[in-house]
C-alpha positions as CSV (number, residue, x, y, z in Angstrom):
1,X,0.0,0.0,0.0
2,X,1.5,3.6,-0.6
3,X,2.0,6.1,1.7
4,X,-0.7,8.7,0.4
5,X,-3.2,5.5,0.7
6,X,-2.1,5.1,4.5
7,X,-2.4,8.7,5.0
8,X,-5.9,8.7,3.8
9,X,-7.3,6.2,6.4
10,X,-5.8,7.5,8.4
11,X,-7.6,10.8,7.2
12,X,-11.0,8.9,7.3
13,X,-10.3,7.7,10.7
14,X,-9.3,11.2,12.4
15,X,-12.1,13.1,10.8
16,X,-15.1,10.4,11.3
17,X,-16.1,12.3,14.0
18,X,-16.2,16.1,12.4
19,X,-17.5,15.3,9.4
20,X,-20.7,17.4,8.9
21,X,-24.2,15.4,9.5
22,X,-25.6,14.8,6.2
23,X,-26.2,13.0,2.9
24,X,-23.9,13.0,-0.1
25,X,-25.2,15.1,-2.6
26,X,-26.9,12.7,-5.4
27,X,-25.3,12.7,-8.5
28,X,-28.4,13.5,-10.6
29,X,-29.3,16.8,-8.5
30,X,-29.6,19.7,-10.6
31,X,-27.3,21.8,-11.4
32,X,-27.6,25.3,-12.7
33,X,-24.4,26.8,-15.0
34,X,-23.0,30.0,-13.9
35,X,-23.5,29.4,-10.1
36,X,-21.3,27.9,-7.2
37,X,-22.8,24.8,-5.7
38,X,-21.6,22.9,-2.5
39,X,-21.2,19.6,-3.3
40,X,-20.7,16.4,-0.4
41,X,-18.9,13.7,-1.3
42,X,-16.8,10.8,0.3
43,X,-13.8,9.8,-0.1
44,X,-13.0,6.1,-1.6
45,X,-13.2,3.6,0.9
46,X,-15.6,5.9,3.4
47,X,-18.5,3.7,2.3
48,X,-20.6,7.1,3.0
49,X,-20.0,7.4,6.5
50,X,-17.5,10.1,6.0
51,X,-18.2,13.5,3.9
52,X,-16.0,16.2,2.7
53,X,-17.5,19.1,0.5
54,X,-16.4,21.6,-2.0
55,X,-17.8,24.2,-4.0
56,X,-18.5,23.6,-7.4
57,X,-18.5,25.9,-10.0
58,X,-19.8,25.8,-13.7
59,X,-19.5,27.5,-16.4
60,X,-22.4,29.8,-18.1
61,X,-22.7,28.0,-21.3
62,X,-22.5,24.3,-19.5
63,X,-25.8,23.5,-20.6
64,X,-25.8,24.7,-24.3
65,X,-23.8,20.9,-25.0
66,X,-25.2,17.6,-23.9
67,X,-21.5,16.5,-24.7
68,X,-19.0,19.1,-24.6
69,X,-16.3,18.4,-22.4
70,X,-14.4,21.3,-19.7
71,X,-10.9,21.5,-18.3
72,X,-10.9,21.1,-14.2
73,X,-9.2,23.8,-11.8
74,X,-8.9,22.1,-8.0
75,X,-8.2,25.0,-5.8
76,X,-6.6,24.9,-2.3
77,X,-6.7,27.0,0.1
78,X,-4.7,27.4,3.7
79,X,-7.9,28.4,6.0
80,X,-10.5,25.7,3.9
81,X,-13.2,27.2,2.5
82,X,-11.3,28.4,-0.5
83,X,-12.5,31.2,-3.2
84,X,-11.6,31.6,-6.6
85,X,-10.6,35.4,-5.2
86,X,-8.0,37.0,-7.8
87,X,-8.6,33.8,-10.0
88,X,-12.4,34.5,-10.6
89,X,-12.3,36.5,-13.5
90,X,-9.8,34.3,-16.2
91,X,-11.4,31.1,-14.6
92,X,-15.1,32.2,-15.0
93,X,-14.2,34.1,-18.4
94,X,-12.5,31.2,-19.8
95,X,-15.1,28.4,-18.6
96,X,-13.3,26.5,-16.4
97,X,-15.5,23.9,-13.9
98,X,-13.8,24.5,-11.3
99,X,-13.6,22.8,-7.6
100,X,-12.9,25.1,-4.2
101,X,-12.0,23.0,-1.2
102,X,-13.8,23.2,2.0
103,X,-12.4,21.3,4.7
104,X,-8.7,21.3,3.4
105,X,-6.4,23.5,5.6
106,X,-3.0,24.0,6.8
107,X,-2.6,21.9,9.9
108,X,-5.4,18.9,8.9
109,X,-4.2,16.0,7.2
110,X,-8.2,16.5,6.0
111,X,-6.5,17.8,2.6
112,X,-5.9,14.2,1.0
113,X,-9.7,12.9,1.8
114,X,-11.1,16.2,1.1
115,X,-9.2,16.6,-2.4
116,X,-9.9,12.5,-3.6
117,X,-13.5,13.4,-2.3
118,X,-13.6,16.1,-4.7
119,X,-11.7,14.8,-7.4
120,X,-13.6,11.6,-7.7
121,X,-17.0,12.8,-7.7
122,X,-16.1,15.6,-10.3
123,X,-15.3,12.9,-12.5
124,X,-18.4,11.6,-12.2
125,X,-20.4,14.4,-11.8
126,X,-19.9,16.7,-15.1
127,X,-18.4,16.3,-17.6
128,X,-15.2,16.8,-16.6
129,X,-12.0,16.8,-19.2
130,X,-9.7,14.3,-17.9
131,X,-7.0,15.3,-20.1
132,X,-7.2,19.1,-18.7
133,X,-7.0,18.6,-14.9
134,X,-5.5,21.6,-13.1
135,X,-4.4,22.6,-9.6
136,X,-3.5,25.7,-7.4
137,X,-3.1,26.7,-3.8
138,X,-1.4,29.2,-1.5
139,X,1.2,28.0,0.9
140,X,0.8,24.8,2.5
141,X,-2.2,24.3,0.2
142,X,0.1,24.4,-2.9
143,X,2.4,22.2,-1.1
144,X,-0.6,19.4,-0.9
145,X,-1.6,20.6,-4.9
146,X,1.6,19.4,-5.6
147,X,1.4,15.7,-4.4
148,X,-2.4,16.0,-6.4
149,X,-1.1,13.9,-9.5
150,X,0.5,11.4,-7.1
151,X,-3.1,11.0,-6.0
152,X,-4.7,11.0,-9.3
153,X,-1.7,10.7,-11.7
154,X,-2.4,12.8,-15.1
155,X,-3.0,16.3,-14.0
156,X,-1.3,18.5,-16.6
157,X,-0.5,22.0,-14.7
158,X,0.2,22.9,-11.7
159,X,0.6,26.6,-9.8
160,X,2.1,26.9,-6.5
161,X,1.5,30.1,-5.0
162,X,4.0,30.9,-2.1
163,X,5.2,27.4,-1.6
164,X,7.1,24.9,-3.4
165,X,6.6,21.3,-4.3
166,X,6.2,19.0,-1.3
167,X,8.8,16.6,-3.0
168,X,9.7,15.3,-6.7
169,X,8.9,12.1,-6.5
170,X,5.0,12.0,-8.1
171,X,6.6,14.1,-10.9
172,X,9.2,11.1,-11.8
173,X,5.6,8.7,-12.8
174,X,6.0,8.6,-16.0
175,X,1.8,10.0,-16.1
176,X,3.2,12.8,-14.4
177,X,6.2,13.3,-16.2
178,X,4.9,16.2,-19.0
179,X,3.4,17.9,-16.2
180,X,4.1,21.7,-16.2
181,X,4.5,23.4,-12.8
182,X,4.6,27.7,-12.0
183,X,5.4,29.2,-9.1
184,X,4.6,32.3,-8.1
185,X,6.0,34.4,-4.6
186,X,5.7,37.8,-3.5
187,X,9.3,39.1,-3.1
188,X,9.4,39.5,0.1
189,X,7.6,36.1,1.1
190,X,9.1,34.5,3.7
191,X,8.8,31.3,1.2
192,X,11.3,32.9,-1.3
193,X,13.5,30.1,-1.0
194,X,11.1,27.8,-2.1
195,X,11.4,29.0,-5.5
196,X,14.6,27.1,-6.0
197,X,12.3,24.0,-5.1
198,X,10.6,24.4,-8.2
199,X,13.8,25.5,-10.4
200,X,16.4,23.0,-9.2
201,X,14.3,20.3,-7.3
202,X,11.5,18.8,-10.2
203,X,13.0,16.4,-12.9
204,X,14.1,17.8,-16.2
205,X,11.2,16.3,-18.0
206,X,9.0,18.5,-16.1
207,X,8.3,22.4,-17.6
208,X,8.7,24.9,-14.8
209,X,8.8,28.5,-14.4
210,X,9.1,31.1,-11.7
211,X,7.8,34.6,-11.2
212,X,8.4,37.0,-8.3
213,X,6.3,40.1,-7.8
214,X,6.2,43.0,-5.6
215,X,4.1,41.7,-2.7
216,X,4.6,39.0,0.5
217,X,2.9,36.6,1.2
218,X,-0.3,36.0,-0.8
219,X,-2.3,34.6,-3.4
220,X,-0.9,36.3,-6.7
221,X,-2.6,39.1,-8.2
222,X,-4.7,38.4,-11.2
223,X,-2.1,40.2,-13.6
224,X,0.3,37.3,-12.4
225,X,-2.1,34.2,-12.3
226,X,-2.6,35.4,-15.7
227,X,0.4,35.1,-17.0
228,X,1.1,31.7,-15.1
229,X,-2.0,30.3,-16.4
230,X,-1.4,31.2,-20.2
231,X,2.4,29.7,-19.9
232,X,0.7,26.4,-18.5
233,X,-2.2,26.4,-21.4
234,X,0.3,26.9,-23.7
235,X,2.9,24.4,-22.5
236,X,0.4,22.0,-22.3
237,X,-1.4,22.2,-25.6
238,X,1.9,22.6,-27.6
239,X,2.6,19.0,-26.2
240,X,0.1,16.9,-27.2
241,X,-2.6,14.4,-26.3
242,X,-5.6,16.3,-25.0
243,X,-8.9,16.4,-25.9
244,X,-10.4,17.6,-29.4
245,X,-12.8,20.0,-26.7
246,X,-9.2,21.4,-25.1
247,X,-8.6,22.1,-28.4
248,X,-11.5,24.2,-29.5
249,X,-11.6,25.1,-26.0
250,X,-8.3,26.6,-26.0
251,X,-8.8,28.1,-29.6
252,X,-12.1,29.7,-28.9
253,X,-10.2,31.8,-25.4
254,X,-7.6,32.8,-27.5
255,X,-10.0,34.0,-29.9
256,X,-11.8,36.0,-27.3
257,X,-8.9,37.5,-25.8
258,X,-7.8,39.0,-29.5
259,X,-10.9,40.8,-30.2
260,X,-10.4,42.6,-26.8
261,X,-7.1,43.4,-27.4
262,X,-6.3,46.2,-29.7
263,X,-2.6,46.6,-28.4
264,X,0.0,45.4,-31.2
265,X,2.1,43.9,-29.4
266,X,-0.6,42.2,-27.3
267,X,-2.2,40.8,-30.2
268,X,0.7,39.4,-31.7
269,X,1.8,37.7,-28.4
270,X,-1.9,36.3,-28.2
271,X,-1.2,35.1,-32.3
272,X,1.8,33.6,-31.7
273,X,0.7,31.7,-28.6
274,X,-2.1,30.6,-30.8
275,X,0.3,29.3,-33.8
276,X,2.3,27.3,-31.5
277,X,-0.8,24.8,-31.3
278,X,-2.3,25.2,-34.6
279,X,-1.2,21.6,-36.1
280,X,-2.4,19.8,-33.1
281,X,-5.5,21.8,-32.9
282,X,-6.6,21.7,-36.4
283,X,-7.9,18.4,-37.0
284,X,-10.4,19.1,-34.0
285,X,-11.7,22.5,-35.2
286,X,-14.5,22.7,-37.2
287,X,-14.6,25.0,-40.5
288,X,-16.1,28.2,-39.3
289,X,-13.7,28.6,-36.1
290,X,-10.9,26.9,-38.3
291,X,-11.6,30.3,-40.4
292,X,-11.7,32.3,-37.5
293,X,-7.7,31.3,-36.4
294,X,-6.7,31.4,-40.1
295,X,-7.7,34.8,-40.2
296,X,-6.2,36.2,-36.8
297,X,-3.0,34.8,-37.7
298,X,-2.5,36.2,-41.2
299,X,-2.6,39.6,-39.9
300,X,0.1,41.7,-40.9
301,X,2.1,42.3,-37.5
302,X,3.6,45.7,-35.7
303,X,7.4,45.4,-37.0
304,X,9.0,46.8,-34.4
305,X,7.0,44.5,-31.9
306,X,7.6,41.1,-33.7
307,X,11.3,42.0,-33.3
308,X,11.0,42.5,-29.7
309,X,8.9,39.3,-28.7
310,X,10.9,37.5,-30.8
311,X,14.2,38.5,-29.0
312,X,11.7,38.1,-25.6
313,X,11.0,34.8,-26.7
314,X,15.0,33.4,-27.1
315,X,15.7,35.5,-23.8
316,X,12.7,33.6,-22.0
317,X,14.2,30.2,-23.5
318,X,17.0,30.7,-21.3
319,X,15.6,31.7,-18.5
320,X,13.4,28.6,-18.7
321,X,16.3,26.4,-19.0
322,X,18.8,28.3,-16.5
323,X,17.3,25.7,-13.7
324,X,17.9,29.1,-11.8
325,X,21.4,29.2,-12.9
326,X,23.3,32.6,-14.4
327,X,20.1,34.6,-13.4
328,X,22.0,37.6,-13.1
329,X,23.6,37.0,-17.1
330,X,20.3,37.1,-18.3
331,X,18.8,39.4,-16.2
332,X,21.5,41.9,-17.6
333,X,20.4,40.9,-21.2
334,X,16.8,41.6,-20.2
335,X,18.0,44.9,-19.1
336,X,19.5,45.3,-22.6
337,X,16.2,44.2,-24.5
338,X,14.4,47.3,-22.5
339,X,16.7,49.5,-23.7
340,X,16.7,48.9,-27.2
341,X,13.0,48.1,-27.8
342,X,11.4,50.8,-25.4
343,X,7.5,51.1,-25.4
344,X,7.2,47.7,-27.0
345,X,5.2,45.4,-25.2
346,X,7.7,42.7,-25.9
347,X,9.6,44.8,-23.4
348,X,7.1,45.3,-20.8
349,X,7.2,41.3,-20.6
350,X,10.7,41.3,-20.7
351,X,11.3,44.2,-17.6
352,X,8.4,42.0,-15.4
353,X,11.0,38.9,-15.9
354,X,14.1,41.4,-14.9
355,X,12.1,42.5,-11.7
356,X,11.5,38.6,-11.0
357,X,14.8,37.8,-11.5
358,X,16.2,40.3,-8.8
359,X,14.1,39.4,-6.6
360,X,14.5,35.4,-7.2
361,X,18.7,36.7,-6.4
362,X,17.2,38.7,-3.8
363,X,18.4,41.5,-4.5
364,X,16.8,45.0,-5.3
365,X,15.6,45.0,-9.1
């Protein structure tokens, strides 16, 4: 038996007697899209004696396909009774189902029931994409996110926000091995140090990134979980298998985003992000938003801009691969990139990963 299996009777054992008074919510019940439901389920091998809950989210257009499947955010959260807070607007926007953990706190060993609980009944629940299973906490609660796919191998992405990986052994399964893990910290997080966890610790066949932002100790703001969640998406879809619906999914957001941006350099950003998934994605679009990607990417693009995300995009290459190595190298050619391509929004990307870098050295940017 592995250790997470022991640690979750032991789990069911501890919290027997807490658990709240009541009936797992039936897997028929109705549902209504674009509203947060709390949701009891047990965990495997509770025979319904034991209940954990979370809140259930789903998106607005849920009910417009009878078989559309959606990509799964678990969230975490150090107190329990976790909110989407910062998160709500990208997760709600984009049409994530997403699953907020009640009795999972720092200081319980409820987490592992609470999350399998969760997890399990999800699955059966909605229609859930199994290929496009997130995660996210703050603190110890990303610490637990980060043993998730050891739990439930397959989970594609994970954020840890102000802690790093409990260990790197799920991430050496081979289920878990494409996995893509970001970190975010506030620079003067007492947690800093974690961020080395994430550069040096995980195996080299698992995509990680870093970024540091003014603040302490906190959930990221939503400019940051952002940014986080579009390098995941993007890591993830560029390597496939996942679902045709990720696909269109995926496709559809991007879309979105570009006809609210009218900055140049944003636009292109979005385009390119876009292109890098075109050959997997195109046998699972249909001919009208097939039409619709053509189109966005053939536009002409802002010179001076595709010159400076191009040189962004080599720069970020070897930030990506520095494993936190020669940070201060390539923070100096950051510096470099903002000098010569001012105003472009290649650059403003390229001064947020100088900052991060400082403060990763800890040292003022």
């Amino acid at each position: 038996m592995r250790l997470h299996q022991h640690l979750l009777v032991g789990a069911v054992c501890l919290f027997s007697a807490v658990a709240f008074a009541e009936d797992p919510t039936p897997l028929d019940v109705l549902l209504a899209p674009g509203e947060t439901h709390l949701i009891a389920a047990a965990p495997p091998g509770a025979e319904g004696a034991l209940l954990f809950h979370y809140r259930l989210w789903l998106p607005e257009d849920y009910a417009t396909s009878a078989t559309r499947l959606y990509p799964v955010m678990f969230i975490a959260g150090p107190y329990g009774n976790v909110e989407m807070g910062e998160m709500a607007d990208r997760l709600m926007r984009e049409r994530w189902v997403v699953a907020m953990l009640v009795e999972s706190r720092n200081g319980s060993n409820a987490w592992q029931a609470n999350f399998v609980a969760a997890h399990d009944d999800v699955l059966r629940r909605v229609r859930a994409d199994e290929t496009m299973r997130f995660c996210t906490g703050l603190s110890g609660a990303a610490k637990v996110c980060s043993v998730y796919p050891g739990l439930r191998p397959g989970f594609r992405g994970v954020v840890l926000q102000a802690a790093g990986p409990w260990g790197p052994r799920v991430y050496e399964e081979e289920a878990n091995a494409g996995a893509a893990v970001y970190g975010t910290f506030g620079a003067f997080d007492f947690n800093l140090s974690h961020a080395r966890r994430i550069r040096r610790g995980l195996p080299p066949s698992v995509r990680h990134m870093v970024e540091i932002w003014d603040g302490q100790h906190a959930w990221a703001p939503a400019a940051v979980f952002d940014r986080a969640l579009d390098w995941v998406l993007a890591a993830v879809l560029n390597d496939a298998p996942v679902s045709p619906d990720a696909y269109r999914w995926y496709v559809e957001n991007r879309l979105s985003d570009l006809a609210r941006t009218e900055h140049a350099g944003q636009r292109l950003h979005l385009a390119w992000n876009l292109s890098r998934v075109v050959a997997a994605a195109a046998a699972a679009l249909d001919e009208p938003l097939r039409c619709q990607m053509d189109k966005a990417l053939a536009e002409g693009p802002d010179a001076a801009e595709q010159v400076a995300l191009r040189e962004y995009f080599d720069l970020f290459k070897r930030d990506a691969a520095s494993r936190g190595r020669e940070l201060l190298a390539i923070a100096d050619d950051y510096a470099e990139h903002v000098r010569r391509h001012p105003g472009t929004y290649g650059a403003e990307l390229v001064e947020i990963r100088r900052r991060s870098l400082y403060w990763e050295m800890r040292r003022n940017p």
